[in-house]
N, C-alpha and C positions, 0 to 999 in steps of 0.2 A: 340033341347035344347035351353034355351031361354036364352038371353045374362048376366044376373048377375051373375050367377057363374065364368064366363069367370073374368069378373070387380074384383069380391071378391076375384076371386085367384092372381089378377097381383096387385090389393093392397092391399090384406095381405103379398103379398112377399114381397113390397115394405116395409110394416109394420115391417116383418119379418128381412129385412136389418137392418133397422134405430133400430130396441132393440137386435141386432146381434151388432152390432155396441156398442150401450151403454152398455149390460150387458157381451160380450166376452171379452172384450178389458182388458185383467188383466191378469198376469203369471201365476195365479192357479187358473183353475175352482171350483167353489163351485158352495152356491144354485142356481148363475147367469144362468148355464147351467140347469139345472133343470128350473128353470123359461121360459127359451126358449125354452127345448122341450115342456113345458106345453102350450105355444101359438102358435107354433108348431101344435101338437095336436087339440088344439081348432079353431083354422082357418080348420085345414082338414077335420074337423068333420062339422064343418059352411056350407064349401064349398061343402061336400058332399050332407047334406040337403038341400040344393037347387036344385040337380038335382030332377028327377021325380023317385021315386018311389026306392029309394036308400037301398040297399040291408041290412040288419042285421048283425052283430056283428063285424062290421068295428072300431066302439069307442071299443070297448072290448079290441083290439089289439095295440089301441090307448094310451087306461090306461096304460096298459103293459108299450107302452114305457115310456110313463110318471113315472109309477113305477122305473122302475130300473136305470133312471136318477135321480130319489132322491136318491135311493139307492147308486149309485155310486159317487155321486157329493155334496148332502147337506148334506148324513151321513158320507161313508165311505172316510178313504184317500189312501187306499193302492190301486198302481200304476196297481198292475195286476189284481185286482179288478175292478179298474175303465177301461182298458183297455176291460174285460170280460165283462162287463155293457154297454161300448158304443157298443160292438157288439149285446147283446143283445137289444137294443135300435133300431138299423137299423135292425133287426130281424123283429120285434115287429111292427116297419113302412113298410116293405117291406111285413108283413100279412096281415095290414091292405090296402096296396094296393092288395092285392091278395083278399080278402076279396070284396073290390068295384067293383071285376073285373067278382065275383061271382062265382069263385074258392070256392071248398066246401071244407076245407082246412082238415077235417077229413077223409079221403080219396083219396087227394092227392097226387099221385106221388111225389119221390126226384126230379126227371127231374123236375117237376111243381115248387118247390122251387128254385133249382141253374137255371131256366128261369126266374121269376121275380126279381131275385136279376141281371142276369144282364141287363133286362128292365129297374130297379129304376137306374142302375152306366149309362144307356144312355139318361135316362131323366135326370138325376142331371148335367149329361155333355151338355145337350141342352138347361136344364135352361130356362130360360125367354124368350129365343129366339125360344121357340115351340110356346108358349103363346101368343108374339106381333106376328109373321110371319103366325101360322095355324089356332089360335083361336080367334084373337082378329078380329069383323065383318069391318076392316075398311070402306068396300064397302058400307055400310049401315049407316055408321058415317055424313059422308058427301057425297053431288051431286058431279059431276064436275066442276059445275061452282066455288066450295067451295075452290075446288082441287087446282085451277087456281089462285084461289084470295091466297090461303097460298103462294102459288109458288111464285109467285110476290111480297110479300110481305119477304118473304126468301132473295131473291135476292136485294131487297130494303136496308135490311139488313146487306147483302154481301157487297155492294158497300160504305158502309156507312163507315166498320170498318175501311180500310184504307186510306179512306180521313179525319178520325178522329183523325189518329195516323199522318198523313201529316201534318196536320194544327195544332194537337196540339203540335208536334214536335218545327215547327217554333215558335208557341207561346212561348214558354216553352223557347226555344232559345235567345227570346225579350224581356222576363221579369221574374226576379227572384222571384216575390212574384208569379208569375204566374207556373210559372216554382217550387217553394216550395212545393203548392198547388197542383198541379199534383201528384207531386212524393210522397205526403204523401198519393193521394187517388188510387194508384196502388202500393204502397210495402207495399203487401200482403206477408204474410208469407206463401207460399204454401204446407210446409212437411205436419204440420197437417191436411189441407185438402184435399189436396192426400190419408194421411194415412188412416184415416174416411171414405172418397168415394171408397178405395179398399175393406175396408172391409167391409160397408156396401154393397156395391154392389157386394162381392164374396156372401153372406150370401143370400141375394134376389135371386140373381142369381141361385141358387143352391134350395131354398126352393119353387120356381117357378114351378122347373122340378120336383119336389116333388107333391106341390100341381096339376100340372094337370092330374100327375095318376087318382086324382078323379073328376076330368073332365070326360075324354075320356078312359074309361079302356076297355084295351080290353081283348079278352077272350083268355087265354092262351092256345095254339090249337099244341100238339108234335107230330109229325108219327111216330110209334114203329120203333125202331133199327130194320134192318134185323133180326138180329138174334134172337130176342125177340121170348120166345117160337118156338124155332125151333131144337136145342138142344135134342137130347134123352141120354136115364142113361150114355151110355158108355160114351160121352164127358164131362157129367157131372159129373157122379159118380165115375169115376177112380182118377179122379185129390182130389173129395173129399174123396175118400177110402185115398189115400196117407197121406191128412193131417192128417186125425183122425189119422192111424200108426205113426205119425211122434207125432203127440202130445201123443198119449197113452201110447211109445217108452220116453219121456221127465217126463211124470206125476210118470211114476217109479223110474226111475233112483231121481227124488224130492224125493219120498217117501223114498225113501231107505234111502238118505241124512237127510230128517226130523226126522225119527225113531233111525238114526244112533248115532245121537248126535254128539258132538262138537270133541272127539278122532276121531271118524269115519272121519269124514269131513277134520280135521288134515292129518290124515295118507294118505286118497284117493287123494286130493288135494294140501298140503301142507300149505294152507292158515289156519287161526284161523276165528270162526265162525261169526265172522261181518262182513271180509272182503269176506268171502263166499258172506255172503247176500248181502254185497256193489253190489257185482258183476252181472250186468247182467238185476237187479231190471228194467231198463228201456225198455232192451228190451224187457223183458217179459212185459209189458205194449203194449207194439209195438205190441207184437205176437198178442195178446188179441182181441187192438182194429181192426186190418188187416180181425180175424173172421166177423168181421161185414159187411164190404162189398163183402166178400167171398159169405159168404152165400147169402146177397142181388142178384149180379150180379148172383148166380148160380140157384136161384130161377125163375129169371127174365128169363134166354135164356132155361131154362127148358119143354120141351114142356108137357102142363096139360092136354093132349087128354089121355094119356095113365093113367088109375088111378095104375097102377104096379107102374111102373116110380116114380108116384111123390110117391107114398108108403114108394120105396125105396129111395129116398131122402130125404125125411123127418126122416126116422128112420137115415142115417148119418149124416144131423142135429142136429137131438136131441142129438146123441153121441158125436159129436162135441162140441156142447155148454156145454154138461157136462163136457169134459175134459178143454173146456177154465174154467169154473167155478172154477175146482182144479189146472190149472194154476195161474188162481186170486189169489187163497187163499195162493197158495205158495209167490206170489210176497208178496202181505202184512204179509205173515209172514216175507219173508226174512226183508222189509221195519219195520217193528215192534224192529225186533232182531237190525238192524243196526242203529234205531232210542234211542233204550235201552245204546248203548256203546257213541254213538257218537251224540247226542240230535236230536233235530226234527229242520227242515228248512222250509221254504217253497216250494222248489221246494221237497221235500219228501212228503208235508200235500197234494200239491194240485197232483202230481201224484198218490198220493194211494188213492183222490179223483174222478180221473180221471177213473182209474180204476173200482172203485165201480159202476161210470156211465155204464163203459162199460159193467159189468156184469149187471146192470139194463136193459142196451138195448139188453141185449143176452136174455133177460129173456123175454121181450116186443116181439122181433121176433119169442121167442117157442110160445109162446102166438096167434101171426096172424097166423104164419103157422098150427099149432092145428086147429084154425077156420077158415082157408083156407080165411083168412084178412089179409094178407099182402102188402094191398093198406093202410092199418091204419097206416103201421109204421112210415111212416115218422113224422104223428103230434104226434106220442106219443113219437117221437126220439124230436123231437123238444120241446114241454113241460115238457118233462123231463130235457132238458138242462136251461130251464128255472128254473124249480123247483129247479132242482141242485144249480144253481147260487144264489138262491135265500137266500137258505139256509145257503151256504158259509157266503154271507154277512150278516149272522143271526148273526151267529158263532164267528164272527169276527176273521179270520188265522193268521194275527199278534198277537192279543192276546195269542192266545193261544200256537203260536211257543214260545214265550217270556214267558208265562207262566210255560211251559214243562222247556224249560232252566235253570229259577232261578231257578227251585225248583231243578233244576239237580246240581243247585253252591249249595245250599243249602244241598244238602245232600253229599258235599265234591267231587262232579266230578268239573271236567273241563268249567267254564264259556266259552264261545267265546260273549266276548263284542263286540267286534270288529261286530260282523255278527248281534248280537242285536241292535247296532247302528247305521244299514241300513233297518232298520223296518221302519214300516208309524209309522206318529203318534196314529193312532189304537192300538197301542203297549204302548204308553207311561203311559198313566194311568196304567199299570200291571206295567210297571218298575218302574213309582214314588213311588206305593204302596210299592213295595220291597228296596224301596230307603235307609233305614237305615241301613239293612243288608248288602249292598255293600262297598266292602272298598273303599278308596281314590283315588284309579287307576282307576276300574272298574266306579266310577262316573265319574270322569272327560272323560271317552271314550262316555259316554254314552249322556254326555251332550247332544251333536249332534242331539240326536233324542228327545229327552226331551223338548229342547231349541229350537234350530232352525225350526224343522219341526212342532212342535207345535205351533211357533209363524207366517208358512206362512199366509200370509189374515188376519192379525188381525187389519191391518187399513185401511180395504176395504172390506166390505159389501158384496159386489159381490161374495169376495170370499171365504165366510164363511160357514164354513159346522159342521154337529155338533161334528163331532169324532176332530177336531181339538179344539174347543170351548171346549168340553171336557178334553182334554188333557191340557188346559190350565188350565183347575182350579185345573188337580189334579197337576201341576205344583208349582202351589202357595200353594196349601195344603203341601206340601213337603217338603218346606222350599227350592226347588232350586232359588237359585236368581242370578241375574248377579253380586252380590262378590262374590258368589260361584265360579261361572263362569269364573271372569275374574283370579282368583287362580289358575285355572287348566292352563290358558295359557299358554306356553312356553314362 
């Protein structure tokens, strides 16, 4: 390998610091972070094209990340959106080094994913100091004799600094204009350039061990578990006989409840029918997604020599994913019913989107196991959660919790301002619109979201994003203003 790719990656990291430094340095990320995954991206993709003969669809995984840092940072504001998009982001970098490494990512094992994710957490920990110590050729920089003359000339150096501070000591001591003069050319204020050189140099330091994944990739190499196919039905299929009984034993006693109606559910339980469905809704999410590495792991130590065997595993597969399927449906019924008395939240939107995924990847696994491709699943587990999130931030989840609400004040239930005025500003434009309808109370609660989080980053560039920008004008369309505002104070 010939030495510029080496140079390009230690200064673009360098690069990397010093606009880590100008564009993070602000309390709310906006486009700032999207700008720097974006050079980010484009240095790895630089530094890869200079190796020889650099593999295909490395930038694909690239874009990715760059996508869903606009997404989460110069569009949306909501916290667990953005929180869902930076993981997606280190996703989408951690493909792309899998990608360089020549990992054929559509037929990758999970183990091949949870392996380079923690390859990228031990290069991001060794940083720059894999780069100057394994890769940089010093030995070919300079001879010996160059070596000798730096040396000397260090030490020349050394000797120098404290007979400068000796004599300029005494000086300083013998004469006040002398002694002025000094101390005006060392008091340095050194917080801010401390604060600068930590952060530029965490940012380097970390995008270092980033960029030499595509330097040096190596090829990600797992020896199967013992057990890996070794496993016959009776270990595998008693345990899966049980769940299915256990879940087709659950999916009746639903049924009974669903057809029974609201007396039934009364009389058998005692509760009323919201707080039936309050109940439980989470764990049956739990149950749901727990199928999925059931079946994984039971697939995996199954031994494929016997074609009875996997016959018969496949067909308690198939029945199993069907009865998760009618577990799904029950939870977002129940989450539907309980969403009808008591409004919709976020933690209700994104579980019963949580859900929907998991019955997508129940669906994705009947899928590989029918074409005895069950090496596929991981990248369509993984592009589906891409898709998934993608979508989310289509949707916009504040909006439309805030949305479901008013319309719920609006037709004489129970507002909760209080839980609407801890929405992103994603939301505010849906509340300003509804702004005339609410009375006096309900505004001055709402202010909060309206106001404040609409105006984070409005006089700093950096940290501007559009759903905020947004929310500000439909702020001013609204007529909220700060004598509005300062009426509502106590």
């Amino acid at each position: 390998m010939t030495h510029r790719p080496i140079w390009t990656a230690l200064g673009g990291a360098a690069l990397l610091g010093a606009l880590g430094d100008l564009l993070l340095r602000t309390n709310t990320w906006g486009v700032n972070f999207t700008l720097w995954v974006l050079a980010l991206a484009s240095l790895a993709w630089v530094v890869l094209q200079l190796r020889a003969a650099p593999p295909r669809g490395v930038g694909l995984w690239l874009v990715v990340a760059v996508f869903f840092a606009f997404l989460g940072y110069a569009w949306r504001d909501s916290e667990f959106l953005r929180f869902w998009n930076f993981l997606a982001i280190l996703a989408a970098l951690s493909m792309a080094i899998l990608r360089a490494a020549g990992v054929d990512l559509l037929v990758a094992r999970i183990r091949v994913y949870v392996a380079i994710l923690g390859r990228l957490g031990g290069s991001l920990a060794m940083g720059a100091g894999s780069l100057v110590l394994h890769d940089v050729p010093w030995g070919t920089l300079t001879s010996d004799r160059a070596w000798r003359r730096m040396g000397r000339h260090a030490l020349g150096f050394g000797i120098a600094v404290p007979a400068l501070f000796v004599f300029g000591g005494l000086f300083a001591s013998a004469d006040p204009v002398f002694e002025s003069m000094a101390t005006r050319l060392i008091s340095w204020d050194l917080e801010p350039v401390v604060s600068h050189t930590m952060l530029a140099g965490a940012v380097a330091w970390l995008s270092a061990g980033y960029l030499r994944g595509f330097l040096r990739p190596k090829a990600i190499t797992l020896p199967d578990l013992p057990a890996a196919g070794r496993l016959g039905f009776p270990e595998v299929g008693i345990p899966l006989a049980t769940v299915v009984t256990l879940f087709s034993i659950f999916v009746a006693i639903q049924a009974t409840y669903l057809f029974g109606g609201e007396e039934f559910v009364r009389r058998a339980t005692g509760m009323g029918f919201a707080d039936y469905a309050r109940r439980g809704f989470f764990e049956l999410v739990a149950a749901s997604a727990l199928v999925v590495p059931l079946l994984l792991v039971g697939h995996w130590a199954l031994t494929k020599e016997d074609a009875v065997t996997v016959h018969r595993f496949r067909i308690l597969a198939f029945a199993l994913l069907l009865l998760v399927d009618l577990v799904a449906v029950s939870a977002l019924w129940r989450m539907r019913l309980y969403t009808s008395v008591y409004g919709l939240t976020q933690d209700r939107l994104y579980a019963a989107t949580f859900i929907l995924w998991v019955g997508l990847l129940l669906g994705w696994f009947a899928l590989t196991l029918r074409q005895d491709r069950t090496e596929r699943f991981a990248f369509g587990a993984v592009v589906s959660g891409f898709a998934l999130l993608a979508v989310l931030n289509l949707i916009n989840p504040d909006a439309l919790v805030a949305r479901v609400n008013l319309a719920r004040g609006d037709a004489g239930k129970e507002l909760d301002v209080s839980y609407l005025s801890r929405l992103s500003a994603d939301a505010a434009p849906t509340i300003a619109g509804s702004w005339v309808q609410l009375d006096s109370t309900e505004r001055c609660a709402l202010l909060h979201l309206v106001g404040y989080r609409s105006g984070r980053g409005a006089h700093d560039w950096r940290s501007w994003s559009f759903s905020r920008s947004r929310a500000r004008r439909a702020v001013r369309r609204s007529g909220i203003d700060a004598t509005y505002a300062a009426n509502c104070n106590p």
